[in-house]
Backbone as ProteinMPNN parsed JSONL, in Angstrom:
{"seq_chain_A": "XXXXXXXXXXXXXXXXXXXXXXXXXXXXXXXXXXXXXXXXXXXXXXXXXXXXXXXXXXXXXXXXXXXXXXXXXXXXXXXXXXXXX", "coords_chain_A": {"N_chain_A": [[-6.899, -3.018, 10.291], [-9.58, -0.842, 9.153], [-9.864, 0.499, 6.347], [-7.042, 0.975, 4.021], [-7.092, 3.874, 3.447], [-7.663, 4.554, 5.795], [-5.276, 5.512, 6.669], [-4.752, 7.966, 6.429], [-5.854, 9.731, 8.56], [-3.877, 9.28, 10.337], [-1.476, 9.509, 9.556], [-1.244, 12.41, 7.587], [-1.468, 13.235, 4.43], [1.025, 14.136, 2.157], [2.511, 16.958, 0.39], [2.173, 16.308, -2.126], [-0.209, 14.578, -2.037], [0.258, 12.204, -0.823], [-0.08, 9.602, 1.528], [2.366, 8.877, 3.788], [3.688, 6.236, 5.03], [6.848, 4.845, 6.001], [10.232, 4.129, 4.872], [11.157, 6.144, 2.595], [11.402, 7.223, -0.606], [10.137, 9.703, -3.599], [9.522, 10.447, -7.03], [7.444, 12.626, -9.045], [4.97, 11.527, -7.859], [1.861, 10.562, -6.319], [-1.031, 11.01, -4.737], [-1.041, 8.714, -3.492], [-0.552, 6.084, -1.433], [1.441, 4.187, 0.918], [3.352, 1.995, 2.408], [5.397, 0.765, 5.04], [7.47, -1.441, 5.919], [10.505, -2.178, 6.737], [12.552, -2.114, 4.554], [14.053, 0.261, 1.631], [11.428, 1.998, -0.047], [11.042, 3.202, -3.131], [9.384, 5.627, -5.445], [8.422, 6.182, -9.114], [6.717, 8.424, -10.648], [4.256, 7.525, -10.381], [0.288, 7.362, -9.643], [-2.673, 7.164, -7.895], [-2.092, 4.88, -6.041], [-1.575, 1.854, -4.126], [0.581, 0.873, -2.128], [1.834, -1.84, -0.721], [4.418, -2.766, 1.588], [5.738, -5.428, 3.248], [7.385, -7.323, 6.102], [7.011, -10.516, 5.073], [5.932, -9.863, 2.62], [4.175, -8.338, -0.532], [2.498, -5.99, -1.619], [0.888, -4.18, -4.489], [-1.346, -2.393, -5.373], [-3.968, -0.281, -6.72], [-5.385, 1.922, -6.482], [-8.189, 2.545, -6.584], [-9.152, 0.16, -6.525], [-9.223, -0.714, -3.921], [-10.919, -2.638, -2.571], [-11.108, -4.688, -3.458], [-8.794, -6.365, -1.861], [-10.037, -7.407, -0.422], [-10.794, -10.105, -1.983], [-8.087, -10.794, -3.159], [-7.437, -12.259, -0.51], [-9.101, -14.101, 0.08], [-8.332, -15.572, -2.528], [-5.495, -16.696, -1.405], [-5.538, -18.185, 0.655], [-6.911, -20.08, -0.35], [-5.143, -21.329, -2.07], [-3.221, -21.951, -0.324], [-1.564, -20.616, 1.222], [-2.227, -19.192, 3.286], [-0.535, -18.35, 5.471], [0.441, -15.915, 4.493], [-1.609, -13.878, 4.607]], "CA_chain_A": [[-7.194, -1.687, 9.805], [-11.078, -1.345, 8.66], [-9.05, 0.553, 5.006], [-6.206, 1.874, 4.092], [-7.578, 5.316, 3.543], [-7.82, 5.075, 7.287], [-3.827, 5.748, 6.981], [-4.718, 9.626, 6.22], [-6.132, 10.034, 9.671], [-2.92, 9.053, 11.323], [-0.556, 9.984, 8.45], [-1.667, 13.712, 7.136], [-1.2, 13.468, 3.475], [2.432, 15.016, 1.901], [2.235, 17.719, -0.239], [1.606, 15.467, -3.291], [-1.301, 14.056, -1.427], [0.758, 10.811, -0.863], [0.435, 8.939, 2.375], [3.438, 7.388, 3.827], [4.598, 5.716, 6.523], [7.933, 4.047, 5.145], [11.302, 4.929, 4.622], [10.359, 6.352, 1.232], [11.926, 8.786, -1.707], [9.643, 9.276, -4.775], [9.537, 11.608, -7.872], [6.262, 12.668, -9.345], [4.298, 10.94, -7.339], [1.076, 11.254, -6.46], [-2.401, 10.42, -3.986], [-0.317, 7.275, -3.519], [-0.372, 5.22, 0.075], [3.205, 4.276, 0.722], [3.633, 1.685, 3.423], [6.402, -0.056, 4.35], [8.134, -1.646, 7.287], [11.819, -2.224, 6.414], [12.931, -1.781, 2.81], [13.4, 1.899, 1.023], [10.563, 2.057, -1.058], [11.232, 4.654, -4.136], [8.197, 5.067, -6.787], [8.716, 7.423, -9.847], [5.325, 8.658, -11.994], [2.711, 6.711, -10.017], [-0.399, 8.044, -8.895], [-3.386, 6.43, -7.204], [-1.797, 3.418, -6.18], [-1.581, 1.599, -2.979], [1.633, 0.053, -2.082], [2.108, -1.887, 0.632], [5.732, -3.789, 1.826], [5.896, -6.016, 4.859], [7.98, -8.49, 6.193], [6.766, -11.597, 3.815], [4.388, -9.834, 1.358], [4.151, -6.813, -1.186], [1.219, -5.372, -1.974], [1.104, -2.956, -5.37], [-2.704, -2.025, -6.068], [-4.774, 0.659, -8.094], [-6.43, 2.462, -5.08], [-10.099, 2.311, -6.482], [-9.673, -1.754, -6.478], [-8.784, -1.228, -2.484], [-11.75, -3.378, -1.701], [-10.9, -6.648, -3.96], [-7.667, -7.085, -1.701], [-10.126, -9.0, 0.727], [-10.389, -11.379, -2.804], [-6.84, -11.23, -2.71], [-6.777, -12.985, 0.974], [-9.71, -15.496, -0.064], [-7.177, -16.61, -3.197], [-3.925, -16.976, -0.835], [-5.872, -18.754, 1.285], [-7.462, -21.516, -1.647], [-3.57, -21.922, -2.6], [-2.885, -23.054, 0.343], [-0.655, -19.384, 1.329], [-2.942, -18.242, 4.44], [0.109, -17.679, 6.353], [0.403, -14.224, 4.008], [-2.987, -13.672, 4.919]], "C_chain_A": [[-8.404, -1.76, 8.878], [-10.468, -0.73, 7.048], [-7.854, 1.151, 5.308], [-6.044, 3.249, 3.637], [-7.238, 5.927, 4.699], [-6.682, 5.714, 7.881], [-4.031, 7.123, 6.934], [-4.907, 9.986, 7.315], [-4.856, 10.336, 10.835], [-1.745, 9.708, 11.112], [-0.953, 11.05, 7.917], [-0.785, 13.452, 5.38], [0.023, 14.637, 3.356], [1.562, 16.266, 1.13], [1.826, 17.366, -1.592], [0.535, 14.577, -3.571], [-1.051, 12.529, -1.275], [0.77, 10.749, 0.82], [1.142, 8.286, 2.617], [3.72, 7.048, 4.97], [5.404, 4.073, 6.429], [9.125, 5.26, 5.132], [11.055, 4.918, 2.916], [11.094, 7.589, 0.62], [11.024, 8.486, -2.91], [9.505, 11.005, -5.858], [7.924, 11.854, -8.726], [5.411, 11.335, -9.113], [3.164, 11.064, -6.583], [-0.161, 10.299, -6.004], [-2.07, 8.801, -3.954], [-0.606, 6.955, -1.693], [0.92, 4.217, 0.065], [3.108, 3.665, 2.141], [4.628, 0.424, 3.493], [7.155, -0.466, 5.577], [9.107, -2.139, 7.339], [12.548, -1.546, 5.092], [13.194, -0.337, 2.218], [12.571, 1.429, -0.387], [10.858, 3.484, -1.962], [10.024, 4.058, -5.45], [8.973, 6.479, -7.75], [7.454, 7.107, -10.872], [4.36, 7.921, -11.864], [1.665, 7.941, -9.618], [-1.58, 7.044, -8.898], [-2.878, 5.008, -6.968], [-1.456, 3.283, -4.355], [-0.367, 0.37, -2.8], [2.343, -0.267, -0.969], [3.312, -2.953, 0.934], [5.595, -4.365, 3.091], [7.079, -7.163, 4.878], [8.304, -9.39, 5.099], [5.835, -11.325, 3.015], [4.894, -8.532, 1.171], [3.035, -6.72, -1.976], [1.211, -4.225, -3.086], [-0.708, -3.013, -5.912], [-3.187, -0.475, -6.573], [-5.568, 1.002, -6.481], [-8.18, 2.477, -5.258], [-9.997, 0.661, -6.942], [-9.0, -2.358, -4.713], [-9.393, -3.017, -2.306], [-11.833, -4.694, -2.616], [-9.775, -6.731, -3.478], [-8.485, -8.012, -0.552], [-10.615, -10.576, -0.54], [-9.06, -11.655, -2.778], [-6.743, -12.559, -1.804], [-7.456, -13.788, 0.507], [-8.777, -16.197, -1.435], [-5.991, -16.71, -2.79], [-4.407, -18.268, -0.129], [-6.273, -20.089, 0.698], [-6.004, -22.037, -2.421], [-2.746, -22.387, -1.793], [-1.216, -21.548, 0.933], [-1.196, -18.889, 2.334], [-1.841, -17.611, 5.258], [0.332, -15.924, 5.5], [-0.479, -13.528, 4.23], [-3.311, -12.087, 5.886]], "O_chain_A": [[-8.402, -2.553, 7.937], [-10.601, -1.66, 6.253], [-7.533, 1.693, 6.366], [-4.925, 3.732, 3.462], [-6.787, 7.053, 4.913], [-6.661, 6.277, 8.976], [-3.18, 7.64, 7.658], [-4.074, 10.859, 7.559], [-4.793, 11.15, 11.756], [-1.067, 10.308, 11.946], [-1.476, 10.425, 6.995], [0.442, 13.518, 5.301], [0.119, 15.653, 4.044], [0.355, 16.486, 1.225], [1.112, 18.163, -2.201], [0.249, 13.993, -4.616], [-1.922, 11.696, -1.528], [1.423, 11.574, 1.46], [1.156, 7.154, 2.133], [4.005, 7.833, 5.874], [5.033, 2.913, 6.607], [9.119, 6.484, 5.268], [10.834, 3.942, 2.199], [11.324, 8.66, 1.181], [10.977, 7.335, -3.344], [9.432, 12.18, -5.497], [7.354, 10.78, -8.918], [5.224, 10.398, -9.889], [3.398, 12.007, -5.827], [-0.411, 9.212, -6.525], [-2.805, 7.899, -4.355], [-0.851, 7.879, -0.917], [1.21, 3.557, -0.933], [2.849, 4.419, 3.079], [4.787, -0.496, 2.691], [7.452, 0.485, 6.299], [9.006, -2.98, 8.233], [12.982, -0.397, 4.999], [12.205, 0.361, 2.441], [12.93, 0.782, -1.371], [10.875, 4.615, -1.477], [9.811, 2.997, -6.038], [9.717, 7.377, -7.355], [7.21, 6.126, -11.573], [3.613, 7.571, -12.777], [1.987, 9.099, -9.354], [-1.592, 6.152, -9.746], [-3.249, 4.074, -7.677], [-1.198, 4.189, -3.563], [-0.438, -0.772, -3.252], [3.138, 0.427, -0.334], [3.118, -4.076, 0.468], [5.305, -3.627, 4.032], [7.554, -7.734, 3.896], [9.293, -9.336, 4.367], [4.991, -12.134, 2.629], [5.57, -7.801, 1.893], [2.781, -7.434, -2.947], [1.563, -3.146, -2.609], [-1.078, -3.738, -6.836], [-2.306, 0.373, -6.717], [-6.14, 0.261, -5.682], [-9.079, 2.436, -4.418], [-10.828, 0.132, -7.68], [-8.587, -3.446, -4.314], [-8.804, -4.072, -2.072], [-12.63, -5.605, -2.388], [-9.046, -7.218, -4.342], [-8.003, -8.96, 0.068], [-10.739, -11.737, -0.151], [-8.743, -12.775, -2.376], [-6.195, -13.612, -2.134], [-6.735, -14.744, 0.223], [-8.531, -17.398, -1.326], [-5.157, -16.833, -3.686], [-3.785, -19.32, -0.279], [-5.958, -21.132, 1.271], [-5.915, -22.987, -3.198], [-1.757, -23.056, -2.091], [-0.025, -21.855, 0.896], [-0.662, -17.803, 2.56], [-2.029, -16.495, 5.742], [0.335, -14.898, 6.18], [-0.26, -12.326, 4.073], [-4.459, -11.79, 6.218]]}, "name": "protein", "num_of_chains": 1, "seq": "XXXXXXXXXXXXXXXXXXXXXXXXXXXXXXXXXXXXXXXXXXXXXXXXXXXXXXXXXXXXXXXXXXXXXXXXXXXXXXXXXXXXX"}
């Protein structure tokens, strides 16, 4: 996925301007990205944040520092963690 912005395209923002695609309950919450592929994810009193659940990894970022999660992958990868990659 070239970002995860790109999730709005697919996903139409809620009424709180939160993208989700997750089993998801949240209370003032807000221009959030909400993804999640098992787990119930519940946030309460976030906003801009990018929070992503998978399998073997969880992802909680600040949505204007999207673009240092490809530093993220280059320090998983120097620890010897690429399989999270």
């Amino acid at each position: 996925m070239g970002s995860w912005d790109a999730l709005g395209a697919i996903f139409p923002p809620d009424e709180e301007g939160n993208i989700v695609k997750a089993n998801y309950v949240g209370i003032d919450t807000r221009n959030s990205i909400i993804y999640g592929e098992k787990r119930l994810i519940t946030t309460i009193g976030i906003d801009h944040l990018i929070i992503a659940d998978t399998e073997d990894a969880l992802l909680i970022c600040a949505k204007d520092r999207a673009q240092d999660i490809k530093d993220m992958v280059i320090m998983l990868k120097e620890k010897g963690l690429q399989e999270y990659t």
